[in-house]
Backbone bond lengths (Angstrom), bond angles and torsions (degrees), N, CA, C in turn:
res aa  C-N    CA-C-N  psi(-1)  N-CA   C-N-CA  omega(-1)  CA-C   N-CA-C  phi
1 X - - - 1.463 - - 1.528 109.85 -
2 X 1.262 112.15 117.12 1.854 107.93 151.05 1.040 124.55 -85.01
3 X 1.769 98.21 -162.19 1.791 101.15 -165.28 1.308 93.88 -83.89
4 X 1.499 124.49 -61.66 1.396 103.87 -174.36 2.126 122.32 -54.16
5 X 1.146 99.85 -12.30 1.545 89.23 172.83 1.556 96.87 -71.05
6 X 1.587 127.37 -54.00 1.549 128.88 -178.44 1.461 104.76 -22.62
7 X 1.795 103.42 -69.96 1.541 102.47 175.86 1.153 138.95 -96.16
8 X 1.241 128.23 19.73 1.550 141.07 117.16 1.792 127.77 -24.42
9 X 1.455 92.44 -78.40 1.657 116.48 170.28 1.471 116.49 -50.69
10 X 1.697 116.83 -40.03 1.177 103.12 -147.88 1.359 97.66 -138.03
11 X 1.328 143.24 45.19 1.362 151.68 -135.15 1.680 106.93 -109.64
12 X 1.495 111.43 -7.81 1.303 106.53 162.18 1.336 109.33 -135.86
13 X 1.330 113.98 -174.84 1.959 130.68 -167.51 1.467 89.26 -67.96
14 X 1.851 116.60 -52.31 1.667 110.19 -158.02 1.588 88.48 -75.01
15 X 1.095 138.22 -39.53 1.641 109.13 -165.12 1.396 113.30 -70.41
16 X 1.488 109.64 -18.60 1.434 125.76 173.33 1.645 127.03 -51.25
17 X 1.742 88.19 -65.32 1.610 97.30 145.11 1.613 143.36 -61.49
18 X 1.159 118.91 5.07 1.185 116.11 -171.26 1.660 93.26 -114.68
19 X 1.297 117.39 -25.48 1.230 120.13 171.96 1.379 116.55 -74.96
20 X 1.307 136.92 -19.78 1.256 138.83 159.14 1.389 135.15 -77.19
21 X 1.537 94.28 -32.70 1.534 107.64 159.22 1.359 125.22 -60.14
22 X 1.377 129.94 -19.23 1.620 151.06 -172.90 1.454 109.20 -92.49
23 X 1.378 99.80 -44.54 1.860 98.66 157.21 1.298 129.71 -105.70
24 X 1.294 119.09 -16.62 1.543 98.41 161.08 1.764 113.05 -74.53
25 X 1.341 130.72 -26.61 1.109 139.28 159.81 1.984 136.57 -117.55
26 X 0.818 103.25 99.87 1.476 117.69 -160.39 1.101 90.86 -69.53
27 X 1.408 126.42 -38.30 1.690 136.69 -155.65 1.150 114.90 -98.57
28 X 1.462 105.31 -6.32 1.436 108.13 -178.09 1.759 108.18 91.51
29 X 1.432 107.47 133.74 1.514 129.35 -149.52 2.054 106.82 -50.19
30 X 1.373 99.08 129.96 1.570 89.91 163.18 1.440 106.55 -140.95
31 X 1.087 105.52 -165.99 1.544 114.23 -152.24 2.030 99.55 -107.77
32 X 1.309 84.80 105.42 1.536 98.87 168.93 1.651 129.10 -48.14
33 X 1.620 104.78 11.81 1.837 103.29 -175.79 1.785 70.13 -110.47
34 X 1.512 102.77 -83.59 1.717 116.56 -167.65 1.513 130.99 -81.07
35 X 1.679 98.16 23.55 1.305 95.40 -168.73 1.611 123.21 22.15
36 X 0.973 102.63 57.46 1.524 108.53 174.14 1.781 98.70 -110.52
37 X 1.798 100.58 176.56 1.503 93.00 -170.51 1.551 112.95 -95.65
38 X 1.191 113.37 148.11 1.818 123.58 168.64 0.899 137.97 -117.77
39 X 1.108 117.89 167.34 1.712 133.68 -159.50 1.228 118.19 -123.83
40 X 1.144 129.01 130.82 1.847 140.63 -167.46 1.948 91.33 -74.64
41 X 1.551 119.70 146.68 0.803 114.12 159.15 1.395 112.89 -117.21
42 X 1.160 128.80 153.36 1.384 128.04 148.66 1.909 153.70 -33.43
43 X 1.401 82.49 37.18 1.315 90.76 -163.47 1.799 108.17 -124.75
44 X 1.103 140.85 163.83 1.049 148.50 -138.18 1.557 97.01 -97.53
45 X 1.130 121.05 -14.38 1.821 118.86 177.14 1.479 93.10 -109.96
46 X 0.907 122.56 47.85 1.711 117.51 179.33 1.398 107.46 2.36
47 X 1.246 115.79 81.70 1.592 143.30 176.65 1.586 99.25 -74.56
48 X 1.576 114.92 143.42 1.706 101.83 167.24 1.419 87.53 -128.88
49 X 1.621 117.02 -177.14 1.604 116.52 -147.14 1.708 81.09 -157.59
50 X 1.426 84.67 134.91 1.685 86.74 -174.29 2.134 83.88 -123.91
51 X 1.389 103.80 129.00 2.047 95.78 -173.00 1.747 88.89 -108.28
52 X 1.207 135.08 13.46 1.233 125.34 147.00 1.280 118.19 -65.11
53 X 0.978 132.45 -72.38 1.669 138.69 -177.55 1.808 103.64 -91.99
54 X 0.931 111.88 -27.50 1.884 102.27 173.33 1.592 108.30 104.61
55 X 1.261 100.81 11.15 1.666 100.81 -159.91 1.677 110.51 -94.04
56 X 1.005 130.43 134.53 1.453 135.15 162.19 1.584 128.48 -101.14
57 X 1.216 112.85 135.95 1.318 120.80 -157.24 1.935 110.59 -146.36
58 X 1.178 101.64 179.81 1.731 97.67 162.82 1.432 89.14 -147.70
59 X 1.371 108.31 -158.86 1.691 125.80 -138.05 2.104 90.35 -102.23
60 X 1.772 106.10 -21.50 1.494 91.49 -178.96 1.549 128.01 -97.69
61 X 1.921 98.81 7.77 1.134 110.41 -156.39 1.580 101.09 -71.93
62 X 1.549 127.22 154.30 0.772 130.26 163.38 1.928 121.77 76.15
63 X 1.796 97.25 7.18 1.022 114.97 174.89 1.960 122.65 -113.51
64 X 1.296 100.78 -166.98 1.747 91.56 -171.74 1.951 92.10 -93.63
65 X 1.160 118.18 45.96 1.261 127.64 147.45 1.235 125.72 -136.33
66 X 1.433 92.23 1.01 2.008 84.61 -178.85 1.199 106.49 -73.31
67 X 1.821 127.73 153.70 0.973 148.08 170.75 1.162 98.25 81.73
68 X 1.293 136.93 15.96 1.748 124.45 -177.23 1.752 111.12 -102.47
69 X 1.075 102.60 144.53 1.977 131.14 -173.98 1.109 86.34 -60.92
70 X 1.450 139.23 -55.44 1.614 130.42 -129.88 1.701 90.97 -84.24
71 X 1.442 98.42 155.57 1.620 116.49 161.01 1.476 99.35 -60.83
72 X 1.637 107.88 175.45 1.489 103.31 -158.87 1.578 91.19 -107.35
73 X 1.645 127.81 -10.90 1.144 145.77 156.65 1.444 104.57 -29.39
74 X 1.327 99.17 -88.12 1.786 117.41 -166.87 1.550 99.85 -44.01
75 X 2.022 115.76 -29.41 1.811 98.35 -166.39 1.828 97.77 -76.38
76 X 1.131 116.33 -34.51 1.644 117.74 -164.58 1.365 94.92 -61.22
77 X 1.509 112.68 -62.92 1.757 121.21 176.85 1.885 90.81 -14.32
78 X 1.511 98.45 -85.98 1.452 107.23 -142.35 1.716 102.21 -76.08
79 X 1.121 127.48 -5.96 1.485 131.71 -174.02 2.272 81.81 -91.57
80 X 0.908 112.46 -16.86 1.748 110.54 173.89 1.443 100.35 -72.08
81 X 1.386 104.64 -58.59 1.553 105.49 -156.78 1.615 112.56 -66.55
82 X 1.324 109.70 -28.14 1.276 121.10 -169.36 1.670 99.58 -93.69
83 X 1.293 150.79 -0.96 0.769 144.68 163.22 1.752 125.52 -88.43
84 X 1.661 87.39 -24.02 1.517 111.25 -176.19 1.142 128.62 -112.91
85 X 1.032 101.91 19.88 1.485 117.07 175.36 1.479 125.44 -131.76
86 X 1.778 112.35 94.83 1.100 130.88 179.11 1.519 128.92 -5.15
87 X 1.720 111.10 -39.04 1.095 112.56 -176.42 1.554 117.44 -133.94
88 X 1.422 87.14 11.58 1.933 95.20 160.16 1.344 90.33 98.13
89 X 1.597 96.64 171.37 1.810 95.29 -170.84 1.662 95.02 -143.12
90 X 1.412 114.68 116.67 1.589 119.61 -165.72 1.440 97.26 -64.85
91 X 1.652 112.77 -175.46 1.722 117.88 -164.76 1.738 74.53 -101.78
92 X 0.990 131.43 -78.26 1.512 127.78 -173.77 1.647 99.33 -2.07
93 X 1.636 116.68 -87.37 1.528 112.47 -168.06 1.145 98.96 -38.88
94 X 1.710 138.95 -58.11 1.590 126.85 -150.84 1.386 107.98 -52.80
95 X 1.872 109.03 -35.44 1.527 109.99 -146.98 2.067 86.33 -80.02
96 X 1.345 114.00 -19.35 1.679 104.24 -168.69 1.496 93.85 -100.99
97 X 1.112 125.02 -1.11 1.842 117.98 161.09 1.534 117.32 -94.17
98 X 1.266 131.91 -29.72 0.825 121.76 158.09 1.665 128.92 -107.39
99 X 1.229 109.19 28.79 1.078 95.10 172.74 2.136 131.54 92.01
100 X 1.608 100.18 -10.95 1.515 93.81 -167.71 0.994 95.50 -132.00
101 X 1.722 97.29 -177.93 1.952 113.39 -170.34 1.581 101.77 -47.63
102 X 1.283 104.79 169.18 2.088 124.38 162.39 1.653 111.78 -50.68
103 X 1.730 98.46 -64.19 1.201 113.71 -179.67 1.700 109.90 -46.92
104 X 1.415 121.46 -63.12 1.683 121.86 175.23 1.667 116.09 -20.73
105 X 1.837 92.23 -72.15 1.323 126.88 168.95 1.834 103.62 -36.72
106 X 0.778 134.98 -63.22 1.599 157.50 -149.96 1.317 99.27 -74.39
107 X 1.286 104.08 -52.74 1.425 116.82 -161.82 1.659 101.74 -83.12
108 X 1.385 108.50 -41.56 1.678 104.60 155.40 1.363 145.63 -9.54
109 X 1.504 70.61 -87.33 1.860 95.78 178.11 1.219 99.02 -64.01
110 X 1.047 130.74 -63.42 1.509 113.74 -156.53 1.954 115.75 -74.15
111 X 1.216 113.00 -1.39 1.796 124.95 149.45 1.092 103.08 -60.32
112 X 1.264 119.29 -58.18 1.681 126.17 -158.89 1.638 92.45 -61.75
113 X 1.414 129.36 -59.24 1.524 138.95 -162.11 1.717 96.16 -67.84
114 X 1.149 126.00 -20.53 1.150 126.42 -164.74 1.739 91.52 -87.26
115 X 1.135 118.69 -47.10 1.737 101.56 -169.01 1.843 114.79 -82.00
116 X 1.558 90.68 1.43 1.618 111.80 174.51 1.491 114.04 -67.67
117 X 1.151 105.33 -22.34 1.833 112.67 -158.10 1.487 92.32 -85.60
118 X 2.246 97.38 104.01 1.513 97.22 161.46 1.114 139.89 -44.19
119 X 1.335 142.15 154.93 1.678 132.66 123.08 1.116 111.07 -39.53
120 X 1.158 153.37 126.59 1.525 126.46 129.25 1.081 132.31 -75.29
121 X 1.426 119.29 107.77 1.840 107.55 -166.84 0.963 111.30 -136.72
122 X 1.694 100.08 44.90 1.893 101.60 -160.43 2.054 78.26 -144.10
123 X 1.412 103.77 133.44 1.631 83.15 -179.20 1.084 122.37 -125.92
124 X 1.533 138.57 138.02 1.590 114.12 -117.57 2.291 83.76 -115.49
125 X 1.528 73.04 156.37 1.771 89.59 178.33 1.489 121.69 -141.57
126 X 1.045 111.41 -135.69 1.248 108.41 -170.33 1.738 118.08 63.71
127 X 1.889 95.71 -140.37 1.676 91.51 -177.82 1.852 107.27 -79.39
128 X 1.128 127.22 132.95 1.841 113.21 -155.51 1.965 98.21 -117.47
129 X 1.105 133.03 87.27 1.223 116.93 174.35 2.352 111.67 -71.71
130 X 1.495 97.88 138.44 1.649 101.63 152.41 1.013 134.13 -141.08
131 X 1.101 106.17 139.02 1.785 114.34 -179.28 1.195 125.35 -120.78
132 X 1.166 141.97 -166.96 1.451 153.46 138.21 1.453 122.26 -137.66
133 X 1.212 106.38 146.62 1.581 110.35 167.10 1.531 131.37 -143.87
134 X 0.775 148.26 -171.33 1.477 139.63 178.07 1.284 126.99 -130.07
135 X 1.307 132.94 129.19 1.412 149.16 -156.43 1.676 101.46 -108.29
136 X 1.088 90.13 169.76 1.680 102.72 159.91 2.038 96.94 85.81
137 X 1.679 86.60 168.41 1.936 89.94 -178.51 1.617 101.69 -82.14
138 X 1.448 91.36 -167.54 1.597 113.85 -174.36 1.877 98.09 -66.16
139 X 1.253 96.01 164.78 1.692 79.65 -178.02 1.739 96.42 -121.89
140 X 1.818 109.97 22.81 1.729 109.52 157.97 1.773 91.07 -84.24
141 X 0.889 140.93 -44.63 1.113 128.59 164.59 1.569 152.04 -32.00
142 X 1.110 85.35 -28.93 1.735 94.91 173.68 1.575 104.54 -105.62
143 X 1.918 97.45 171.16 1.118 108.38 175.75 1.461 114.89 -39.67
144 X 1.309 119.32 -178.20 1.534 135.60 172.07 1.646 98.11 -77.62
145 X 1.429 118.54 -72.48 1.231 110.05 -165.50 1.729 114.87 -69.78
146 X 1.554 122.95 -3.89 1.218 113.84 179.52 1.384 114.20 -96.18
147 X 1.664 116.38 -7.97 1.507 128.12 165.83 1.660 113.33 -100.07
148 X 1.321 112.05 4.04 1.481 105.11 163.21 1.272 118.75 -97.32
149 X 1.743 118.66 0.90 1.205 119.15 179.68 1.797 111.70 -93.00
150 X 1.654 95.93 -31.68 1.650 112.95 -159.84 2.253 98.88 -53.64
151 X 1.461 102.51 160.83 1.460 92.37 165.56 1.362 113.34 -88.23
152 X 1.414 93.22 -177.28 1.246 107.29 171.68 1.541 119.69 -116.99
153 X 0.976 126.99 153.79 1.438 113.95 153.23 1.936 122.01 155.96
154 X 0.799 102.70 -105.13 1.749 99.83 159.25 1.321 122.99 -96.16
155 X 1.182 106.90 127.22 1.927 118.80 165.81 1.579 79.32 94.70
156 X 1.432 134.68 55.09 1.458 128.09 171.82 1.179 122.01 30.31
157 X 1.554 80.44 147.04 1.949 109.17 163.33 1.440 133.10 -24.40
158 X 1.120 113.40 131.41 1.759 111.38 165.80 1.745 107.82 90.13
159 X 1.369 109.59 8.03 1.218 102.84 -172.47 1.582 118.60 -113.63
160 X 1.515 129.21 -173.01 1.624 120.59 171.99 1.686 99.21 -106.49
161 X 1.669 97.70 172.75 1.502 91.55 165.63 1.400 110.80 -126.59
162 X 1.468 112.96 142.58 1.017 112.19 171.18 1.503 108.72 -111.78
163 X 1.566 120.89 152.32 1.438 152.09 -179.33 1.765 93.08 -103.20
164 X 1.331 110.08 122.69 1.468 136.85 133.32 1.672 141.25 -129.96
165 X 1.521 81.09 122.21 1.518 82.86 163.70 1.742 114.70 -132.80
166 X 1.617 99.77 169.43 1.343 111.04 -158.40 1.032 124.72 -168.45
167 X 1.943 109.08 116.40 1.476 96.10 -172.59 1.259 114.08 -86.82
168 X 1.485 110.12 175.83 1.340 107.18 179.55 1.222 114.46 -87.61
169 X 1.559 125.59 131.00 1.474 133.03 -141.86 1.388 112.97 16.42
170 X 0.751 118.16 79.38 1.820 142.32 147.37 1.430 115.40 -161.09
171 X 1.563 111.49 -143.11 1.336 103.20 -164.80 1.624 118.08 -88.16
172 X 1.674 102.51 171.51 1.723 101.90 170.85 1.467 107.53 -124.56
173 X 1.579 121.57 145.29 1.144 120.01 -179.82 1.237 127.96 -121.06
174 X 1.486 151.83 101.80 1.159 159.60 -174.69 1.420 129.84 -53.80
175 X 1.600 129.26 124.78 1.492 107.93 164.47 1.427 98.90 -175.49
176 X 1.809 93.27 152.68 1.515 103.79 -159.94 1.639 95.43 -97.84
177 X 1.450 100.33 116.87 1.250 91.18 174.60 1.624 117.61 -95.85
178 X 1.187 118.50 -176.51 1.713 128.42 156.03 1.270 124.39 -69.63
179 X 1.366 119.65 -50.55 1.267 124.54 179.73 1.969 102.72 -142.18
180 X 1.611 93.64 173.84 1.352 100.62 165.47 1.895 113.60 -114.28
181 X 1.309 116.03 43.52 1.264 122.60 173.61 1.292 107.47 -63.48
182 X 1.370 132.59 173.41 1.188 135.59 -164.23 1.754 92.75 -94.95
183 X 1.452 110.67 -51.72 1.650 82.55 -171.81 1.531 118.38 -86.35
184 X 1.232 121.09 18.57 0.909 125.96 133.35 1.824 146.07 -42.81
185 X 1.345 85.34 -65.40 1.776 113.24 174.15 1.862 105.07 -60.67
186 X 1.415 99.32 -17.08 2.285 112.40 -165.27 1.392 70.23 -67.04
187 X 1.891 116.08 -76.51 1.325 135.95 -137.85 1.791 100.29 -32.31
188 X 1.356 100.36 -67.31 1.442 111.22 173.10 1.536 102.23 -46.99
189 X 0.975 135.28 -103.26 1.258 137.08 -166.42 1.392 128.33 -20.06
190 X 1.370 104.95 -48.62 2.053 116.86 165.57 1.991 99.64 -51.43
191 X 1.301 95.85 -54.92 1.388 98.25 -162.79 1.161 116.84 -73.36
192 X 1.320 141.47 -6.78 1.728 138.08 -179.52 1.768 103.49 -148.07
193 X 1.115 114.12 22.29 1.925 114.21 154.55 1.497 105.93 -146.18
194 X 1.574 89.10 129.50 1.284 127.63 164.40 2.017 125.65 -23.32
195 X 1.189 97.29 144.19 1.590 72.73 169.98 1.493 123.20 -86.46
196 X 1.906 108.33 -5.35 1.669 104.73 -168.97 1.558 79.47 -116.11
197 X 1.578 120.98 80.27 1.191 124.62 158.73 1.790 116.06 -97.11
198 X 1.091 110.29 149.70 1.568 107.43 -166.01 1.177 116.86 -73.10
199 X 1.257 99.95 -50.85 1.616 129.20 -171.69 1.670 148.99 -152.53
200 X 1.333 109.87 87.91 1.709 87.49 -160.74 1.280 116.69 -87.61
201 X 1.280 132.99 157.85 1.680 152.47 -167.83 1.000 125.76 -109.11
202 X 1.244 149.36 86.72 1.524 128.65 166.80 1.358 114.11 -124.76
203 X 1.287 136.58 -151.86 1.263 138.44 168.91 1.642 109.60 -103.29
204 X 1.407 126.71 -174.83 1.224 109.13 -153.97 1.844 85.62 -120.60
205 X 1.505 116.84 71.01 1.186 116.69 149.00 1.453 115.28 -75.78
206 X 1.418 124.24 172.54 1.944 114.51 -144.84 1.769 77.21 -103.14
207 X 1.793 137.13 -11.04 1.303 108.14 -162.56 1.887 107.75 -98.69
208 X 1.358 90.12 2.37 2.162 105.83 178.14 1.691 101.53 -55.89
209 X 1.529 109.77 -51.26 1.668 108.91 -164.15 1.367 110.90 -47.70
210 X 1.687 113.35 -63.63 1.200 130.32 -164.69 1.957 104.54 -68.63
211 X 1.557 75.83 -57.92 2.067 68.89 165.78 1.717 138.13 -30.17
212 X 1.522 92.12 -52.61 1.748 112.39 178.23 1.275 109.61 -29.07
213 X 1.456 92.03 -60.22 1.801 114.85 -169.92 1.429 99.95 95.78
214 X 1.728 93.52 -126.86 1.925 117.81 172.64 1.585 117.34 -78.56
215 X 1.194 104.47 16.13 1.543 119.23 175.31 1.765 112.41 -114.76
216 X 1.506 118.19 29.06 0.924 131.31 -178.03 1.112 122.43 -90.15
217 X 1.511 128.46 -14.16 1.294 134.42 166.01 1.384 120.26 -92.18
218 X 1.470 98.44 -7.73 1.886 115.84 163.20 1.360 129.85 -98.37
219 X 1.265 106.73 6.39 1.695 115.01 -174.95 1.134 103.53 -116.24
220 X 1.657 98.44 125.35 1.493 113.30 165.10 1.757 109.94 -115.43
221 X 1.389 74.36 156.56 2.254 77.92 -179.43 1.587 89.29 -129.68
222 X 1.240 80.75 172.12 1.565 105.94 -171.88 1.745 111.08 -133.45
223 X 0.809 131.02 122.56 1.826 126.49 -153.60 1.681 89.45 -108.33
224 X 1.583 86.74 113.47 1.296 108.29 175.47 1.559 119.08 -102.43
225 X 1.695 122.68 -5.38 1.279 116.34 167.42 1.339 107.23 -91.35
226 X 1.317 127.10 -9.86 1.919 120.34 169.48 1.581 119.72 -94.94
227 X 1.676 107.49 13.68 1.361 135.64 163.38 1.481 108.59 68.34
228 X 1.424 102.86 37.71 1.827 114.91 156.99 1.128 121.72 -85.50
229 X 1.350 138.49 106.03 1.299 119.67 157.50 1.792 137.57 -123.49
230 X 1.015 78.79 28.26 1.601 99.02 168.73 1.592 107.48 -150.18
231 X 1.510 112.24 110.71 1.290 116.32 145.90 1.602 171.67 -72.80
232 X 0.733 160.09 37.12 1.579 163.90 -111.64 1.621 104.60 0.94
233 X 1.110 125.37 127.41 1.378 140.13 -175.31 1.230 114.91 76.18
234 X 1.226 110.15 41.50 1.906 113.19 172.03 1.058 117.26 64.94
235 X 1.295 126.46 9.94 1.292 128.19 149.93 1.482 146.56 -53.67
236 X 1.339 119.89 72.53 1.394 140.31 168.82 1.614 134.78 -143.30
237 X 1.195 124.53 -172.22 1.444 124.22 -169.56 1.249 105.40 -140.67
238 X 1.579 110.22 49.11 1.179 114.40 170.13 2.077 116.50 -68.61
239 X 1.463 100.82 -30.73 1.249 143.47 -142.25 1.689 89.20 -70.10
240 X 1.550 97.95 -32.98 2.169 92.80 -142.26 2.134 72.74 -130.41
241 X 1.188 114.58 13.24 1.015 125.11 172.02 1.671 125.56 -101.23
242 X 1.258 108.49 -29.22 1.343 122.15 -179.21 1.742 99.47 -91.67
243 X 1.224 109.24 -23.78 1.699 104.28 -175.83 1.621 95.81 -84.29
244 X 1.234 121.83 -19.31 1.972 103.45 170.48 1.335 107.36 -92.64
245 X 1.482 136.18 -1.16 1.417 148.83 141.83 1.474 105.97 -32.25
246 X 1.445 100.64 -71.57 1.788 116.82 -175.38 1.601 92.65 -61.56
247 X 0.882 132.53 -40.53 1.472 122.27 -162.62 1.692 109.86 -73.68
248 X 1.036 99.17 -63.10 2.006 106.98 161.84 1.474 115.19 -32.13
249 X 1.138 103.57 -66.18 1.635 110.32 175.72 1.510 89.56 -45.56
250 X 1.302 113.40 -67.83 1.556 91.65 -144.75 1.886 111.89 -67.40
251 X 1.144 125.70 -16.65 1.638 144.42 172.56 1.513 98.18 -62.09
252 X 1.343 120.00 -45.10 1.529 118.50 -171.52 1.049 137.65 -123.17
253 X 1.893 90.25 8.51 1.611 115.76 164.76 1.950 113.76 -92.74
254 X 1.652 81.57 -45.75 1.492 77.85 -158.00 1.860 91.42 -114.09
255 X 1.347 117.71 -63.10 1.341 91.51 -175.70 1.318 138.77 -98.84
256 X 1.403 115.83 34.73 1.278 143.22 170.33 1.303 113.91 46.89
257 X 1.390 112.80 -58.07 1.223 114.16 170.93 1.630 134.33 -128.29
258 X 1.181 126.68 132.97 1.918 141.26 179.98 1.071 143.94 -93.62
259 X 0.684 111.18 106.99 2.074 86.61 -166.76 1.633 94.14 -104.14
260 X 1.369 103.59 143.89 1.442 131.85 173.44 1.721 97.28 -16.91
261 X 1.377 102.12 -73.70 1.426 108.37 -165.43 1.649 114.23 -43.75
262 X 1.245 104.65 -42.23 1.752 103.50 -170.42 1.662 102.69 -88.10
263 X 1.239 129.00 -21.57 1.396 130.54 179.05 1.607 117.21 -25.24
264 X 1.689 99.85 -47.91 1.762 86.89 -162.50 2.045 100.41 -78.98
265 X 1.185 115.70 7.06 1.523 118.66 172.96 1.142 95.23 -101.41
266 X 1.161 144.19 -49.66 1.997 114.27 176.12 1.687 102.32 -56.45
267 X 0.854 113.69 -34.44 1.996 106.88 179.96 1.022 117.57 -68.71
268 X 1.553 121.11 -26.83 1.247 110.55 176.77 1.805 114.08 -79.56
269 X 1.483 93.31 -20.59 1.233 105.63 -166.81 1.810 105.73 -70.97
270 X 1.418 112.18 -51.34 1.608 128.87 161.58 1.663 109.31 -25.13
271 X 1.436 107.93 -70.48 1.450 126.07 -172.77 1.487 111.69 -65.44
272 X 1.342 104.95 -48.85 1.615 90.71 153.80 1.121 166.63 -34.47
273 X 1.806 89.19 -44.99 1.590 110.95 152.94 1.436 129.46 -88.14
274 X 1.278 92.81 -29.44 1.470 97.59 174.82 1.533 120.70 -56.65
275 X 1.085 117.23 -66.80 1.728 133.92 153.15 1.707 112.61 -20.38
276 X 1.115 94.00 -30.83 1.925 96.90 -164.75 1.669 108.39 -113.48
277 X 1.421 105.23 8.02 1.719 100.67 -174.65 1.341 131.17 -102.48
278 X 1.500 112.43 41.37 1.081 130.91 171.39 1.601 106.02 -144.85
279 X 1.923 96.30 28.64 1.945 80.38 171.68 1.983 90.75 -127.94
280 X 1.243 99.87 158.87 1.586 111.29 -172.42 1.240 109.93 -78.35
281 X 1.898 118.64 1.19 1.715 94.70 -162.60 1.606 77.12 -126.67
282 X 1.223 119.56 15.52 1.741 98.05 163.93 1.245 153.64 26.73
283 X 1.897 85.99 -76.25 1.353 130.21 -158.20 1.773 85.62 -74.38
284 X 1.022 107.51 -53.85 2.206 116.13 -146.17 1.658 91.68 -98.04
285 X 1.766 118.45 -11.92 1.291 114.30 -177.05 1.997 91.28 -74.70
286 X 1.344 98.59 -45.45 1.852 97.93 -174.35 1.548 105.24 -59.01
287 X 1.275 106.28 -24.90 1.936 86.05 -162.54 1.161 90.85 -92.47
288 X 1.699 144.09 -3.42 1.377 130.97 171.64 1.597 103.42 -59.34
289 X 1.297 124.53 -55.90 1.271 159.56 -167.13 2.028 88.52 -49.37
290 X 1.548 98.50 -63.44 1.152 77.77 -160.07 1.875 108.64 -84.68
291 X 1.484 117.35 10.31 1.553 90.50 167.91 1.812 107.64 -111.58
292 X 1.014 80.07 49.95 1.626 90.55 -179.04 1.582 127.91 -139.90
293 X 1.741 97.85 -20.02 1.417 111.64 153.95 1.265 126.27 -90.35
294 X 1.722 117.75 148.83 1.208 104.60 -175.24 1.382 126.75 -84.87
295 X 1.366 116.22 168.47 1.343 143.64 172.21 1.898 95.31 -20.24
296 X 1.738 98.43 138.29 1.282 103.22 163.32 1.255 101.02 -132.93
297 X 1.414 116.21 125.78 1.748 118.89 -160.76 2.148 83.32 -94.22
298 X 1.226 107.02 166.56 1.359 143.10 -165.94 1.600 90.13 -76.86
299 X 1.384 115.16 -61.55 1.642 127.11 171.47 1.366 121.50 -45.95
300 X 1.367 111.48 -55.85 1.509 112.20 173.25 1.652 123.98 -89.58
301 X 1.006 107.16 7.76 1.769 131.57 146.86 1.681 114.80 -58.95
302 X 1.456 106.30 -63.68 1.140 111.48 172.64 1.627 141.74 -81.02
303 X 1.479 90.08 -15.97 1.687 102.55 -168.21 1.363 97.80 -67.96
304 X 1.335 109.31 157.29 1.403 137.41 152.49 1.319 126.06 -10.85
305 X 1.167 139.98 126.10 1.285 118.10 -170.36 1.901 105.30 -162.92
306 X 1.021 115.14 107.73 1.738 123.28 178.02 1.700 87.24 -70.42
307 X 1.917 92.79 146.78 1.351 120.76 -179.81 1.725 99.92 -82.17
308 X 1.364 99.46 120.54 1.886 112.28 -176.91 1.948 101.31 -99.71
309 X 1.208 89.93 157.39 1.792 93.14 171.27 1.458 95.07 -121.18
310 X 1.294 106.80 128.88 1.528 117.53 174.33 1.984 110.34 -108.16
């Protein structure tokens, strides 16, 4: 699908709605308290009516569009662009393509990234590359108090960390961690590889061994400070290396700038696409996603929030 098929197909609110109604309900509409079944009413907000519980609703309630200003046009538009576009699509362009404030724009994208954020409940094996790397500017650069918070430690100061792993041809998975301690690096590792994994990869930082665990007779490294990086039997991390390539580009292509706090939602947003860019329905795979995830209020967007390790 392209954009002009988007606005071809879908050029008003009702075809908009009728297209959401087909994927949030295949079976035909029910009622989000009692899943019981409903009925379209006649009324100009295409209201549906559930006469089990008495309740009235429409097709965005209770989704990452409920309560939103925008036509349902402009969300498919920009839930396209941001799905289809290799390196993400900043709120700035949305707010000068369509027309509205930063905040609108802002507040957008990051709904859209919000119904992006996989499960992972599938746990990946085979050949397994991991890495880490670090995001963010120099930290002589920033304020005083925003570089007395940043860590410290490997791959320099002032920066975030990111966790990758990646199978070989299958999926990649993103996450901002706190540190690169070894039981740290396990947490990840227990939690998204398999137990009949073939082989794991990394480079030969000293916290990979202990990390591995019982996957120690399956891990190979590749020594990247004596400027090896490919070993005899396909051994390297070129693999889970080129996907923080795509990720850079896209931080210093398109949205220039991150802050710690929103980081692990551009990753999910990355991995999202990344994972999904060799399937044709993309476009209608995201909007399943998004009338099926919940509500992201404006408040809990912004609030406060300590950095978690998952």
């Amino acid at each position: 699908m392209t954009l002009i098929d988007v606005h071809t197909l879908f050029s008003t609110d009702e075809k908009c709605r009728e297209l959401l109604k087909r994927l949030r309900w295949p079976n035909g509409p029910e009622c989000p308290r009692c899943k019981g079944p409903a009925t379209s009413l006649a009324t100009a907000k295409d209201l549906l009516y559930c006469k089990d519980c008495d309740y009235q609703f429409t097709v965005t309630s209770g989704t990452v569009f409920h309560d939103s200003h925008l036509s349902l046009i402009k969300w498919l538009v920009a839930t396209y662009l941001l799905c289809e576009s290799r390196k993400g699509m900043s709120a700035n362009q949305i707010k000068r393509m369509f027309g509205c404030s930063y905040k609108t724009a802002w507040y957008l994208c990051h709904r859209i990234r919000h119904a992006m954020k996989a499960v992972n409940d599938t746990m990946l094996d085979g050949q397994i590359e991991i890495d880490e790397t670090y995001v963010g500017g120099k930290a002589k650069n920033m304020h005083k108090a925003e570089r007395a918070r940043k860590i410290h430690g490997r791959g320099g100061s002032g920066k975030e960390i990111v966790i990758g792993i990646r199978q070989r041809s299958g999926d990649l998975r993103f996450f901002h961690a706190s540190d690169v301690e070894s039981g740290t690096l396990a947490q990840y590792i227990q939690a998204n590889i398999s137990q009949d994994v073939d082989v794991i990869i990394s480079d030969e930082f000293t916290s990979y061994p202990k990390a591995v665990g019982e996957f120690q007779s399956r891990h190979r490294t590749v020594n990247h400070s004596g400027g090896v990086y490919v070993r005899a039997g396909n051994t390297h991390t070129n693999t889970v290396e080129s996907a923080f390539s795509l990720l850079k580009r896209g931080i210093m292509g398109t949205w220039h700038k991150i802050s710690a706090k929103h980081l692990p939602a551009y990753l999910d947003e990355m991995t999202f696409r990344f994972n999904r860019r060799d399937r044709s329905d993309l476009f209608l795979d995201t909007l399943r996603h998004m009338v099926t995830a919940d509500p992201l209020t404006f408040a809990k967007l912004t609030a406060d929030k300590a950095l978690k390790v998952a």
